[in-house]
gemmi code that builds the backbone of each chain (N, CA, C; Angstrom):
import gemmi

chains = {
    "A": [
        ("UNK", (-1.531, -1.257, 18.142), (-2.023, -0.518, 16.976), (-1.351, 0.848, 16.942)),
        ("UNK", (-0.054, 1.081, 16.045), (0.772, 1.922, 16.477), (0.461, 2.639, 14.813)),
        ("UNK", (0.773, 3.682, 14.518), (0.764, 4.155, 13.320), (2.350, 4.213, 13.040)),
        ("UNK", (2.455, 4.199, 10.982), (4.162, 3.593, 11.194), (4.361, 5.323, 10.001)),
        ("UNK", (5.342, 5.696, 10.683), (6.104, 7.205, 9.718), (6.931, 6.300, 8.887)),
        ("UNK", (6.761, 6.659, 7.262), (7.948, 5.878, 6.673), (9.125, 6.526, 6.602)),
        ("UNK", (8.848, 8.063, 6.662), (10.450, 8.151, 6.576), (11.384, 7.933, 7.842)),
        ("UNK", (10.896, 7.838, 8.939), (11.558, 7.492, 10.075), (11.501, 6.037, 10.264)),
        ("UNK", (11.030, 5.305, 9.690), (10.989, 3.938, 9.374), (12.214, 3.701, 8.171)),
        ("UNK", (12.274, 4.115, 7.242), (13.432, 4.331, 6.090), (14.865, 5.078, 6.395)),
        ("UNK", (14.633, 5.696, 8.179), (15.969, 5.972, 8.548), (16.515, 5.177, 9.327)),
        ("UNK", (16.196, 3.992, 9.776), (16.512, 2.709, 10.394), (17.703, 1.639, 9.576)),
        ("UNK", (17.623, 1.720, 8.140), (18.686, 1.030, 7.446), (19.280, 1.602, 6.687)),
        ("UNK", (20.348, 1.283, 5.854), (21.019, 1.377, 4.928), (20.978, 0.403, 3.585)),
        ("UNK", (21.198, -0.633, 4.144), (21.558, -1.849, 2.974), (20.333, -1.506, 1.981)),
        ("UNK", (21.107, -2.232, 0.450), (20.151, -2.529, -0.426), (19.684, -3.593, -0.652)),
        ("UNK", (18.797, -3.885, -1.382), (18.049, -5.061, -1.822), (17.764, -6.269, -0.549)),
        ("UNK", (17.079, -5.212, 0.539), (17.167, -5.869, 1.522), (15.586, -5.990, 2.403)),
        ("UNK", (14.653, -5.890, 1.943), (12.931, -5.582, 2.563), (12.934, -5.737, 4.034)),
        ("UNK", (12.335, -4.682, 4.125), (11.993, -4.905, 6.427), (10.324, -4.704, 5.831)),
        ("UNK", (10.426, -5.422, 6.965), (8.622, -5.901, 6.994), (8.240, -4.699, 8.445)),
        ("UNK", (7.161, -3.691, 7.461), (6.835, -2.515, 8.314), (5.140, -2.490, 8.004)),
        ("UNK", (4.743, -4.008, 8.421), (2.939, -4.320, 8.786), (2.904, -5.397, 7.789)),
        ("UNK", (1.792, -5.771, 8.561), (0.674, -7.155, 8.403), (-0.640, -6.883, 8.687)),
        ("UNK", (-0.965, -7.195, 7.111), (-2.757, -7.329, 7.432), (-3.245, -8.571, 6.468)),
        ("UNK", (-4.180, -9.159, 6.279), (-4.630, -10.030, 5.632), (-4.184, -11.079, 4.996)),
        ("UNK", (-2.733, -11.145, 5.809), (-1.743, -12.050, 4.927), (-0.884, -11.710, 4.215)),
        ("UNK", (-1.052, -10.204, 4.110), (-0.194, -9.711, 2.631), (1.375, -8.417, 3.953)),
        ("UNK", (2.349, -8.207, 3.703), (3.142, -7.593, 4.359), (3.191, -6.372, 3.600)),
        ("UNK", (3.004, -5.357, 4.504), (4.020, -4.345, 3.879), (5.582, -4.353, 4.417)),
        ("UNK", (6.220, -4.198, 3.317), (7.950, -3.743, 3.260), (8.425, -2.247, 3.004)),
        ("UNK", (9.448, -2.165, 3.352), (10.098, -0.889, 3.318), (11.435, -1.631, 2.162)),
        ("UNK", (11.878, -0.972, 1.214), (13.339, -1.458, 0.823), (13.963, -0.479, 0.279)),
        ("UNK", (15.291, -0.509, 0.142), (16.160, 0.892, -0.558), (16.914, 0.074, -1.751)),
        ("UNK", (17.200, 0.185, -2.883), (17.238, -0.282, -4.335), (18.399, 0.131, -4.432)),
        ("UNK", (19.333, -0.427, -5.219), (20.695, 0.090, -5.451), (21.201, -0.657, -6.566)),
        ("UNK", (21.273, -0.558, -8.120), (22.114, -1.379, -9.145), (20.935, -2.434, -9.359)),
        ("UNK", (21.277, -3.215, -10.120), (20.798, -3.958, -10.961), (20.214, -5.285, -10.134)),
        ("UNK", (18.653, -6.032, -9.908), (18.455, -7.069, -9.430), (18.701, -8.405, -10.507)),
        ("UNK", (18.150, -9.249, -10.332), (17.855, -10.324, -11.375), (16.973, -10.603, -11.790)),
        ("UNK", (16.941, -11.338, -12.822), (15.267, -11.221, -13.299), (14.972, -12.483, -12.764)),
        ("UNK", (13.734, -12.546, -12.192), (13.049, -13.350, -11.547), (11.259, -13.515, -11.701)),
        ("UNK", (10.442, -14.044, -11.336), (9.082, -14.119, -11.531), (8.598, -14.872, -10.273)),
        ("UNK", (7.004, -14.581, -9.680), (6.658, -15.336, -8.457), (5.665, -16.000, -8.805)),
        ("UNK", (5.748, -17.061, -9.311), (4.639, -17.776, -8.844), (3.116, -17.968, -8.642)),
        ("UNK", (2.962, -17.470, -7.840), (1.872, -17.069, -7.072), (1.522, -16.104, -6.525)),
        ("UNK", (2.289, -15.131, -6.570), (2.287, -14.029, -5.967), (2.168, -12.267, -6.787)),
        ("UNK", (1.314, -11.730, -6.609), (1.486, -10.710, -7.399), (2.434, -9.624, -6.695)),
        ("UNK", (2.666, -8.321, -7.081), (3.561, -7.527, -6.476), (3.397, -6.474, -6.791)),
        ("UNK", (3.502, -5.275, -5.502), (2.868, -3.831, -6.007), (4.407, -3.192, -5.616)),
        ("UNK", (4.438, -2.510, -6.032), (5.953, -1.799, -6.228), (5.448, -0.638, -5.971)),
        ("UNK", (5.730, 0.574, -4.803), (5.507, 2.002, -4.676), (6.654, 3.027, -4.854)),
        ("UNK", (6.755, 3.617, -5.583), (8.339, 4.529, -5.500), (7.993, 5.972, -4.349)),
        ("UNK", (8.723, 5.922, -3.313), (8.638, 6.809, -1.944), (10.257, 8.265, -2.401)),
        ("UNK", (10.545, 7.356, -3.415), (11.916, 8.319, -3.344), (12.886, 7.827, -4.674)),
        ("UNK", (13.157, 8.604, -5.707), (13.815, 8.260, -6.785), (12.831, 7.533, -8.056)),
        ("UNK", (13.787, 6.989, -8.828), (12.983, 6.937, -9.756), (12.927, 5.096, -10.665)),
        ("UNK", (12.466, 4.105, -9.977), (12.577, 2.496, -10.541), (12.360, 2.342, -11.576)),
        ("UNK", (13.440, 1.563, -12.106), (13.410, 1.111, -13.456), (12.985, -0.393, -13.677)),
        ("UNK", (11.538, -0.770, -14.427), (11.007, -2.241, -14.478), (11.366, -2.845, -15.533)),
        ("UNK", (12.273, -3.517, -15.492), (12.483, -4.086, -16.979), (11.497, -5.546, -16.925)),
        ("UNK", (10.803, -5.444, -18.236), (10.020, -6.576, -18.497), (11.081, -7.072, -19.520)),
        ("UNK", (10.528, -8.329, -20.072), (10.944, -8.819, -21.192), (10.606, -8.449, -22.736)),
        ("UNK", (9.485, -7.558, -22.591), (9.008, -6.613, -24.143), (8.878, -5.168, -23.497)),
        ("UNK", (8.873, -4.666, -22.209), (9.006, -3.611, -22.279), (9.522, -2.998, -21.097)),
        ("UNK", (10.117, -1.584, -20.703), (10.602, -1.101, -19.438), (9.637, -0.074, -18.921)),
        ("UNK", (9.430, -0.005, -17.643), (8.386, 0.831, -17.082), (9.503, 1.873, -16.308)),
        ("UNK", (9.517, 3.148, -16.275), (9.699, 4.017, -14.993), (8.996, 4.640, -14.537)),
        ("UNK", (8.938, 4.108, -12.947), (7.894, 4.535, -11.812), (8.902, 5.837, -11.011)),
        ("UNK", (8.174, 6.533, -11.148), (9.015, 7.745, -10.225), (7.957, 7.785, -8.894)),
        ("UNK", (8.293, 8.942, -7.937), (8.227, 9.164, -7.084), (6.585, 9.363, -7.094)),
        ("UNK", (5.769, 8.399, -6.105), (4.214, 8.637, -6.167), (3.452, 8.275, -7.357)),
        ("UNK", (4.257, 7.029, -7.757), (3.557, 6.431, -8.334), (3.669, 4.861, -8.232)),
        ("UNK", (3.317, 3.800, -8.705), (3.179, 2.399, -8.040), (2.589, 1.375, -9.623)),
        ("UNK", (2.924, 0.217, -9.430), (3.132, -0.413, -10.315), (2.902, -1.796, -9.611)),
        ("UNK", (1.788, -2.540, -10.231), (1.737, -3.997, -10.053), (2.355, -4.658, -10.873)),
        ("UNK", (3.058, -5.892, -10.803), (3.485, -6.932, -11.332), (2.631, -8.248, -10.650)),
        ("UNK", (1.932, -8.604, -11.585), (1.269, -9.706, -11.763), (2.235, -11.400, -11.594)),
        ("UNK", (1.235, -12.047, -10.962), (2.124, -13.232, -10.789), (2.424, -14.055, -12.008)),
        ("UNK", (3.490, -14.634, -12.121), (3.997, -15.667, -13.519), (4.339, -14.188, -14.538)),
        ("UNK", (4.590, -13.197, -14.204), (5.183, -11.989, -14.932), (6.777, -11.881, -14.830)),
        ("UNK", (7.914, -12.138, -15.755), (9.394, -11.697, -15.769), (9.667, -10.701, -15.009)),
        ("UNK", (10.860, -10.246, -14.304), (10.813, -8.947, -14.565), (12.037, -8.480, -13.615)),
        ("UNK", (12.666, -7.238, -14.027), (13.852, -7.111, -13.168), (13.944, -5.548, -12.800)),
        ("UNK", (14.185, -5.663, -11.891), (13.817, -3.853, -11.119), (15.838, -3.831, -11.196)),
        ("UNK", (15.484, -2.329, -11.721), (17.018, -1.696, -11.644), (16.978, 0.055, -11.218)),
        ("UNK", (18.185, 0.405, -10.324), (17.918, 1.338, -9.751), (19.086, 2.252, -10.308)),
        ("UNK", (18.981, 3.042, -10.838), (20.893, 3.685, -11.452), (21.025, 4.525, -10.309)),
        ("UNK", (19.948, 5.417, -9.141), (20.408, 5.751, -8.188), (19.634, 5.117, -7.471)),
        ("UNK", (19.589, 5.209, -6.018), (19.507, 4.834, -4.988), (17.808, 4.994, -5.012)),
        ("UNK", (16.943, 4.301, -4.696), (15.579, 4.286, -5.069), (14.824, 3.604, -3.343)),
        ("UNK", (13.845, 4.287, -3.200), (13.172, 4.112, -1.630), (11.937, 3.422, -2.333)),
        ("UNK", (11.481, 1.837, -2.092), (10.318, 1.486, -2.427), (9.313, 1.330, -1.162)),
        ("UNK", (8.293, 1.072, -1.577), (7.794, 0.461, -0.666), (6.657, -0.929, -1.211)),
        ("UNK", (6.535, -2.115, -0.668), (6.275, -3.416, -1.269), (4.683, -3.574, -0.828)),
        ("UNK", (3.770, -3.879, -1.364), (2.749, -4.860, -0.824), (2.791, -5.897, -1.652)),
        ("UNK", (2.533, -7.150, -0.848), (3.162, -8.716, -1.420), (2.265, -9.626, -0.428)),
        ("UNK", (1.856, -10.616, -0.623), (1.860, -11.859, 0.636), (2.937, -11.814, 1.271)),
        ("UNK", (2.555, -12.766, 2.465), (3.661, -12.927, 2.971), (4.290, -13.959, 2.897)),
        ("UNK", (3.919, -14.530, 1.878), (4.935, -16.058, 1.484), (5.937, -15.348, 0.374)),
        ("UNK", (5.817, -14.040, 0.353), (6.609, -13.701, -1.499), (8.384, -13.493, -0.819)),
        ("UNK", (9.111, -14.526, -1.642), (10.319, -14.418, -1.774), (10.844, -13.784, -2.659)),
        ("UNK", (11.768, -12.880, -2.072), (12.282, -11.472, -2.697), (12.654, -11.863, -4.527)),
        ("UNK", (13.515, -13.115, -4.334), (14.012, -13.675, -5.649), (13.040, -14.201, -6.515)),
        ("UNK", (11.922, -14.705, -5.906), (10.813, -15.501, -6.800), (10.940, -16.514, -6.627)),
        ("UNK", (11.478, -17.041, -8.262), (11.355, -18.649, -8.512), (12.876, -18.450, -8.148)),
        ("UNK", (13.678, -17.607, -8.278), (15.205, -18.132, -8.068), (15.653, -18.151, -6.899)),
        ("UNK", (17.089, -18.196, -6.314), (17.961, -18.384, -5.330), (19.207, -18.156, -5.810)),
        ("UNK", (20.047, -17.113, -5.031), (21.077, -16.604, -5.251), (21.615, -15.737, -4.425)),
        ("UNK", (22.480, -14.932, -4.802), (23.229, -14.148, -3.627), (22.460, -12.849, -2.890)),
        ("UNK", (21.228, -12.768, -3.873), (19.640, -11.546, -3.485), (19.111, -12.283, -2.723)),
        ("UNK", (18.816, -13.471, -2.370), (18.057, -14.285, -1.749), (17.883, -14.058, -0.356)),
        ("UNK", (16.669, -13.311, 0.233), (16.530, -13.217, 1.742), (15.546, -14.034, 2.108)),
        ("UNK", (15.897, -15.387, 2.673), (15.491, -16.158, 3.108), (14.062, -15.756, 4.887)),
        ("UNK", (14.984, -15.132, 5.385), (14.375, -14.079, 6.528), (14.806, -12.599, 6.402)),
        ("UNK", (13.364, -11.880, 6.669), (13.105, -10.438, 6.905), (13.050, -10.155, 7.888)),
        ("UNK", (13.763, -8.927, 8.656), (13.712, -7.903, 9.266), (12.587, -7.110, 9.367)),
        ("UNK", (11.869, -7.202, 10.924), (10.551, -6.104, 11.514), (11.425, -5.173, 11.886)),
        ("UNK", (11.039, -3.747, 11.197), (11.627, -2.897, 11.798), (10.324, -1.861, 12.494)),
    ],
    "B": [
        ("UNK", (-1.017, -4.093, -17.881), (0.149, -3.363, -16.603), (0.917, -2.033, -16.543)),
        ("UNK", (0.281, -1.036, -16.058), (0.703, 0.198, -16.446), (0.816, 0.776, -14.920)),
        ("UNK", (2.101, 1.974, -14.609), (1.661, 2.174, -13.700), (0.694, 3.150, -12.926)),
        ("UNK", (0.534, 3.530, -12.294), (-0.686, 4.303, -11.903), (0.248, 5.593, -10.895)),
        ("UNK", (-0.289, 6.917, -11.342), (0.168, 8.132, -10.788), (-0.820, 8.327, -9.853)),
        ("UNK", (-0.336, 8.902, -8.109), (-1.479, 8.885, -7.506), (-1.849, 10.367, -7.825)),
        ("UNK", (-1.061, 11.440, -7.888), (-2.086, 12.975, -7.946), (-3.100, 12.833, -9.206)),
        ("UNK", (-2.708, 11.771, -10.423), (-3.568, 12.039, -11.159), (-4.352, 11.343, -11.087)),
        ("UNK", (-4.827, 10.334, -10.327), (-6.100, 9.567, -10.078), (-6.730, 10.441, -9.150)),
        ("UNK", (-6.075, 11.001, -8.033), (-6.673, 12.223, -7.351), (-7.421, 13.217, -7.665)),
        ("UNK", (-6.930, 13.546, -8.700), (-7.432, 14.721, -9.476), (-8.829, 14.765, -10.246)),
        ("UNK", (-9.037, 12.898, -10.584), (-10.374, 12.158, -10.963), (-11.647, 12.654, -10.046)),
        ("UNK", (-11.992, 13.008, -9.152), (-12.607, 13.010, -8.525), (-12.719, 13.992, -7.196)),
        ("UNK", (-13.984, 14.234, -6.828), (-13.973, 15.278, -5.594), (-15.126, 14.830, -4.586)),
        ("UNK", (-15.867, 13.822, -4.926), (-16.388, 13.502, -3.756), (-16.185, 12.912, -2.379)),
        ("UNK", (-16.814, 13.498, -1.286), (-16.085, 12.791, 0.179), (-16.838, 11.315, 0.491)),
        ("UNK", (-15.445, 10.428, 0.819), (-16.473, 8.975, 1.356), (-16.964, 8.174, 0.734)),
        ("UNK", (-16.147, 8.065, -0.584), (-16.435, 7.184, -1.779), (-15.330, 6.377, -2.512)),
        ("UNK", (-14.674, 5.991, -1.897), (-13.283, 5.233, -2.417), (-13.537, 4.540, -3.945)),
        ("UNK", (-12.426, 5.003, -4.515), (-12.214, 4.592, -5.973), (-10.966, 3.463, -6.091)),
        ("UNK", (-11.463, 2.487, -7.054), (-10.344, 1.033, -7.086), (-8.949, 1.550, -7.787)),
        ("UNK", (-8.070, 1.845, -7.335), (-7.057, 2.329, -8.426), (-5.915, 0.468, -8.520)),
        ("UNK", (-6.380, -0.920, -7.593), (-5.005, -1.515, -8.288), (-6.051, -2.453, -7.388)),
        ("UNK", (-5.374, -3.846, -7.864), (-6.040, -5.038, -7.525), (-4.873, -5.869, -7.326)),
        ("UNK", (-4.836, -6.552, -6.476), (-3.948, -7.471, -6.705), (-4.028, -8.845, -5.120)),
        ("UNK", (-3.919, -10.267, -5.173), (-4.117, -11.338, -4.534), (-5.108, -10.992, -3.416)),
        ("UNK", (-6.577, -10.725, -4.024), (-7.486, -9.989, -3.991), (-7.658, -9.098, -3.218)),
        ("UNK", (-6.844, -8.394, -2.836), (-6.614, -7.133, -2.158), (-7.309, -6.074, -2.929)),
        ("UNK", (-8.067, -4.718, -3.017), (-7.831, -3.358, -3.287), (-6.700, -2.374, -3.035)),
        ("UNK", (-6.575, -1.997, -4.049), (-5.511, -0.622, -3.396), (-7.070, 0.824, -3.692)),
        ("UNK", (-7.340, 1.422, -3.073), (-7.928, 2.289, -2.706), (-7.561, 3.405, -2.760)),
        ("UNK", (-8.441, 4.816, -3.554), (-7.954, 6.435, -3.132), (-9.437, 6.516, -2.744)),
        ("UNK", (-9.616, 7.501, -1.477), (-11.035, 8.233, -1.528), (-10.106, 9.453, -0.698)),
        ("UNK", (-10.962, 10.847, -0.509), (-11.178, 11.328, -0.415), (-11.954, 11.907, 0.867)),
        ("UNK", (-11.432, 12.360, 2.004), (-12.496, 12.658, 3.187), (-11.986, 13.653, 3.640)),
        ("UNK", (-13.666, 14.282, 4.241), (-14.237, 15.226, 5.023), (-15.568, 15.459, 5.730)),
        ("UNK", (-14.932, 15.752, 7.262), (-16.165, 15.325, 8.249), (-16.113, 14.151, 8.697)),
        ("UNK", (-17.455, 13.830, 9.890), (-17.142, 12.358, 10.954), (-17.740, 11.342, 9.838)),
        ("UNK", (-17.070, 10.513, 10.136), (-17.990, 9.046, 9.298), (-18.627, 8.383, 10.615)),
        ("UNK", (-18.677, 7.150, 10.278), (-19.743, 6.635, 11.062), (-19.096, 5.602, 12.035)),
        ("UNK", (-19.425, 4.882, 13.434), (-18.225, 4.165, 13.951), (-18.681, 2.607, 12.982)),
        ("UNK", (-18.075, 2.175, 13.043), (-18.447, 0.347, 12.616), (-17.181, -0.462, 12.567)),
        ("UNK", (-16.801, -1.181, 12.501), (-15.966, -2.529, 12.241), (-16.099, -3.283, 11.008)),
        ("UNK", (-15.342, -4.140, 10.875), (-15.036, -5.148, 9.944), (-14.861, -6.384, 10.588)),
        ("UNK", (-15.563, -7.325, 10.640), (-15.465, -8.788, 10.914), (-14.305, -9.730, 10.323)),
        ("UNK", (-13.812, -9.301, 9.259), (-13.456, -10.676, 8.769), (-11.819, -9.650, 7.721)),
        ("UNK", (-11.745, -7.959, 8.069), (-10.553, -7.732, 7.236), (-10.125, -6.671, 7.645)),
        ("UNK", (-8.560, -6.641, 7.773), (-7.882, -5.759, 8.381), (-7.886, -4.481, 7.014)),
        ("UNK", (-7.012, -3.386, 7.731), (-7.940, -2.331, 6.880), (-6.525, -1.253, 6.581)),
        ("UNK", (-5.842, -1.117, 6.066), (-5.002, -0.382, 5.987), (-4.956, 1.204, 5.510)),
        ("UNK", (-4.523, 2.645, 6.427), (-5.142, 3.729, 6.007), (-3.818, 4.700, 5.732)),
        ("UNK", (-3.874, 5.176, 4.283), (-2.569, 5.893, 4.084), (-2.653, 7.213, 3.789)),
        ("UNK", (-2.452, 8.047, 4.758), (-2.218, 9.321, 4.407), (-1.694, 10.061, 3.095)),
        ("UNK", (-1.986, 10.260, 1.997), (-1.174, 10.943, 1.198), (-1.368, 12.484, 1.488)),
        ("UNK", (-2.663, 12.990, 1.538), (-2.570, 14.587, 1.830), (-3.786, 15.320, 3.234)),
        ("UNK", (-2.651, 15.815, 4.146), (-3.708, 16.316, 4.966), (-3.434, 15.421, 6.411)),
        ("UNK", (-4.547, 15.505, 7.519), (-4.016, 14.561, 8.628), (-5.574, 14.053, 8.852)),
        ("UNK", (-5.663, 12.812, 9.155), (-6.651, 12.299, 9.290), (-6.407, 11.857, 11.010)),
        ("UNK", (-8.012, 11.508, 11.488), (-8.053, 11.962, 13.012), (-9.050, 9.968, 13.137)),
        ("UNK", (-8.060, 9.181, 13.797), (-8.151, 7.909, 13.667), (-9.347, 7.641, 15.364)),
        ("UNK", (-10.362, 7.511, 15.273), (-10.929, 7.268, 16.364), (-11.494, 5.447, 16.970)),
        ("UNK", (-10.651, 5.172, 17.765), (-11.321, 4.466, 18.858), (-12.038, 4.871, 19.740)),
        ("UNK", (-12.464, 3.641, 20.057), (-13.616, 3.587, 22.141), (-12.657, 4.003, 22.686)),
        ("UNK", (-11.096, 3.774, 22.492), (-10.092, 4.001, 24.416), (-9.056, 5.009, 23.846)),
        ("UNK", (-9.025, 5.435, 22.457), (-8.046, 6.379, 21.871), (-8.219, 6.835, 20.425)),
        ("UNK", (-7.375, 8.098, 20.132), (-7.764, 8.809, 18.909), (-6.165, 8.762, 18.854)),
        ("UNK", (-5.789, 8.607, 16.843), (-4.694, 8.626, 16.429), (-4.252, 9.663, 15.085)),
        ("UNK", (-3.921, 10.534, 15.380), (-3.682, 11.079, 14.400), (-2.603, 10.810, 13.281)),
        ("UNK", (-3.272, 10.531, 12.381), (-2.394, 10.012, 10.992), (-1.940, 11.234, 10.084)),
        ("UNK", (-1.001, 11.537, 9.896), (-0.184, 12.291, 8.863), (0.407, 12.184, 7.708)),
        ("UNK", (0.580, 13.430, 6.950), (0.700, 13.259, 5.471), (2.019, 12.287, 5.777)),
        ("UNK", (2.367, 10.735, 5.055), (3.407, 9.947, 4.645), (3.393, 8.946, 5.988)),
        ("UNK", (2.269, 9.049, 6.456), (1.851, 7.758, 8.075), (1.040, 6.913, 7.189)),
        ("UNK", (1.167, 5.489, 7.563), (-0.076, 5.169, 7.689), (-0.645, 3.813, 9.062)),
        ("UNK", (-1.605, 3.108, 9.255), (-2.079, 2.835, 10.178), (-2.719, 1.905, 9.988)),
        ("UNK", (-3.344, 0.713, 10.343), (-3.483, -0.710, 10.209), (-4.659, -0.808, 11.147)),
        ("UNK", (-5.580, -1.121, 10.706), (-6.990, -1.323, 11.904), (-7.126, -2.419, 11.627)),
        ("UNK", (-6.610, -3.111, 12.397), (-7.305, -5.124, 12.748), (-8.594, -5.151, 12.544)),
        ("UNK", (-9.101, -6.439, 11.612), (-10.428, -6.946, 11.875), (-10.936, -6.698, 13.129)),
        ("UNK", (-12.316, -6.471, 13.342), (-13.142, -6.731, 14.787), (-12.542, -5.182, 15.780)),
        ("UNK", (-12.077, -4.440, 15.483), (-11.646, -3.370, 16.197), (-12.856, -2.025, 15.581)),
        ("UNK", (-13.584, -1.389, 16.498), (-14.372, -0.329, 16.239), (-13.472, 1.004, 16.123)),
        ("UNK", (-13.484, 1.562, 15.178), (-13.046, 2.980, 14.830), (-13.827, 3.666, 13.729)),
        ("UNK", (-14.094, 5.208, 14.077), (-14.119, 6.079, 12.966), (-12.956, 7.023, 12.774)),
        ("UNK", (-12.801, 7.033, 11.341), (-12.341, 8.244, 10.627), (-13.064, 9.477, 10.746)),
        ("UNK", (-12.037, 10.625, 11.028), (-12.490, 12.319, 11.436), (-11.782, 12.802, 10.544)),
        ("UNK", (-12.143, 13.668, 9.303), (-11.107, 14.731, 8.752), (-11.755, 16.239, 9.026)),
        ("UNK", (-11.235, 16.766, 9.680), (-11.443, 18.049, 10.016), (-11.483, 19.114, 8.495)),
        ("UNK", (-10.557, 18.639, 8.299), (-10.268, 19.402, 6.942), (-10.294, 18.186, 5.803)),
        ("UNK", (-10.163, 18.448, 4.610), (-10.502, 17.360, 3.631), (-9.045, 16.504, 3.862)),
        ("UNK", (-8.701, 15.118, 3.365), (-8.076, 14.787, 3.401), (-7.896, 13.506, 2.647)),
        ("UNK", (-6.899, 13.133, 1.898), (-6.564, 12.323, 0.896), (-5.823, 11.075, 1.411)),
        ("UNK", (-6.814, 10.213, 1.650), (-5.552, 8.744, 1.846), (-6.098, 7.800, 0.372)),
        ("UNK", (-4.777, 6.572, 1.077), (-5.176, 5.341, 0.033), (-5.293, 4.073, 0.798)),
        ("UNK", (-6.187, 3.156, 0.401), (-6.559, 1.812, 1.579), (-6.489, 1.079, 1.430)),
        ("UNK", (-5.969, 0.191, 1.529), (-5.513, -1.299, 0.879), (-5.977, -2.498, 1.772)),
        ("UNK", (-6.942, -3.021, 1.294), (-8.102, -4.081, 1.789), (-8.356, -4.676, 0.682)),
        ("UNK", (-9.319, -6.071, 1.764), (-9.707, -7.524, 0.829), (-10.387, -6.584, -0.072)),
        ("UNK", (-10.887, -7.352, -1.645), (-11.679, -6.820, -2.302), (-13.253, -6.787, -1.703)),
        ("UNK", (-13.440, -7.937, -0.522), (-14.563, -8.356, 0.031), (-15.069, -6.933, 1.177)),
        ("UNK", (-14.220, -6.007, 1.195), (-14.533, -4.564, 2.055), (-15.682, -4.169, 1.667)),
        ("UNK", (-16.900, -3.726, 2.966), (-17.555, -2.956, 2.565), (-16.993, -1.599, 3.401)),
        ("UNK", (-17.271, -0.281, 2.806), (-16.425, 0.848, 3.517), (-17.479, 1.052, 4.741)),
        ("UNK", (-18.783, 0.780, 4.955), (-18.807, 0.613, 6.502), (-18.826, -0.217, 7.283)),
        ("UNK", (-18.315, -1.579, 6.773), (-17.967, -2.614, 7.834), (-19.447, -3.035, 8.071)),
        ("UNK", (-19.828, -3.250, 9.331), (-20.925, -3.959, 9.730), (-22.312, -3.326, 9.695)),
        ("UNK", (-21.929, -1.871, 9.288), (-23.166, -1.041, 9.606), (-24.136, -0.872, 7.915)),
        ("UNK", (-24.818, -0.473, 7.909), (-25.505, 0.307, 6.515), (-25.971, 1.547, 6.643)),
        ("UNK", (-25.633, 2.012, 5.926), (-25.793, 3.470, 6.173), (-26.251, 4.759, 5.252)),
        ("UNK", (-26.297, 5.746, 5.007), (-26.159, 6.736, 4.158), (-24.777, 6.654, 3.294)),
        ("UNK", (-23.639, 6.114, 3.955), (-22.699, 6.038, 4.325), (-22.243, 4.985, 2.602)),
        ("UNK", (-22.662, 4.103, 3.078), (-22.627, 2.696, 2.511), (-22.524, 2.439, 0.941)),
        ("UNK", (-21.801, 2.452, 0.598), (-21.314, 2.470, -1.197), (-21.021, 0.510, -1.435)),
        ("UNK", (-21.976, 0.098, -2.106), (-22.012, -1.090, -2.373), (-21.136, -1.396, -3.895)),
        ("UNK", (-21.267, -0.416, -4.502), (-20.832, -0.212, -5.955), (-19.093, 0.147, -5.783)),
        ("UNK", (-17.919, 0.181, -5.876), (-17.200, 0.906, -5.603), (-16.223, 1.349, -7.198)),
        ("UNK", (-16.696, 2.559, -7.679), (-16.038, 2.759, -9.093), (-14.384, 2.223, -9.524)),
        ("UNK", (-13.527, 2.190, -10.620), (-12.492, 1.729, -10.845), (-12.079, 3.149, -11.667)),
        ("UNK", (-10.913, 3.423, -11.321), (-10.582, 4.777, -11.859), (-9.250, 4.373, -12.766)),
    ],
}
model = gemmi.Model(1)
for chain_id, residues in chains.items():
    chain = gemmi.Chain(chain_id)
    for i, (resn, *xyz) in enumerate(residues, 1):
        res = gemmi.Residue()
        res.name, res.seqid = resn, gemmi.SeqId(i, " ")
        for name, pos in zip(("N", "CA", "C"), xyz):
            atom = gemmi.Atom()
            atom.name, atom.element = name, gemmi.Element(name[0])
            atom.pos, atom.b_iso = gemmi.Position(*pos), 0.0
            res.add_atom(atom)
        chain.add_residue(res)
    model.add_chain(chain)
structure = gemmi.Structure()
structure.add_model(model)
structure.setup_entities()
């Protein structure tokens, strides 16, 4: 039972569009990720998704509308919801998700992280 | 689906020891309250408990150790583990638990908020 610093947790990587799993409770993970350019649009399933902005400013593109979450603020995406996160700079999130939620959703492609990184 | 600013849900409110619902999701709470002074010791049987510093340092107490949590820490209390929360000074986290949380776990108390508002 360790307590986790995110920004010394967020100085551990570089890569983008890449989630480290930084806790587990109830089934659901928290992630750490750093955002860079444009994802794909994708949707989960089953899974809803809380999006936290720790640093910069995420861009949510829905299919009728775009959200920007800046810094200290957070945003659910509901499951069976479109939606494509784009970063024009470099953006620090942080995720609460299950832990069955695949980064891509319903898709598979070259974003596709099959396995996550405990950092 | 909108997103949610945390200083200004903060700003909702000034009472200590009363957590407000700010996000819901795969029946999780996302949680803001507000503390100052000892709470009470108790547990949770059945849900891990997640505690996020946004302002101030909160003083994490076990039976075999005390953890101090800091502004941008946060800290994970397993089901079935006894701890109280200490804020010496007031202090602002956010908590992300089953919706099935009661905020004193096994005990009833003065303490004990059965109702928990949605901000």
């Amino acid at each position: 039972m360790e307590k986790i610093n995110l920004q010394e947790k967020l100085s551990l990587f570089q890569e983008h569009w890449s989630p480290k799993i930084v806790g587990e409770l109830n089934g659901q993970h928290v992630k750490l990720a750093k955002l860079k350019g444009e994802f794909i649009w994708h949707h989960h399933e089953l899974e809803d998704e809380l999006f936290w902005v720790l640093k910069g400013t995420l861009k949510m593109e829905f299919r009728d509308k775009t959200v920007l979450i800046h810094e200290n603020e957070f945003l659910i995406v509901p499951r069976g919801v479109e939606h494509r996160p784009v970063a024009e700079e470099e953006v620090s999130v942080l995720l609460f998700e299950p832990a069955s939620t695949l980064n891509t959703g319903n898709t598979q492609n070259e974003f596709t992280k099959d396995h996550l990184d405990r950092i």
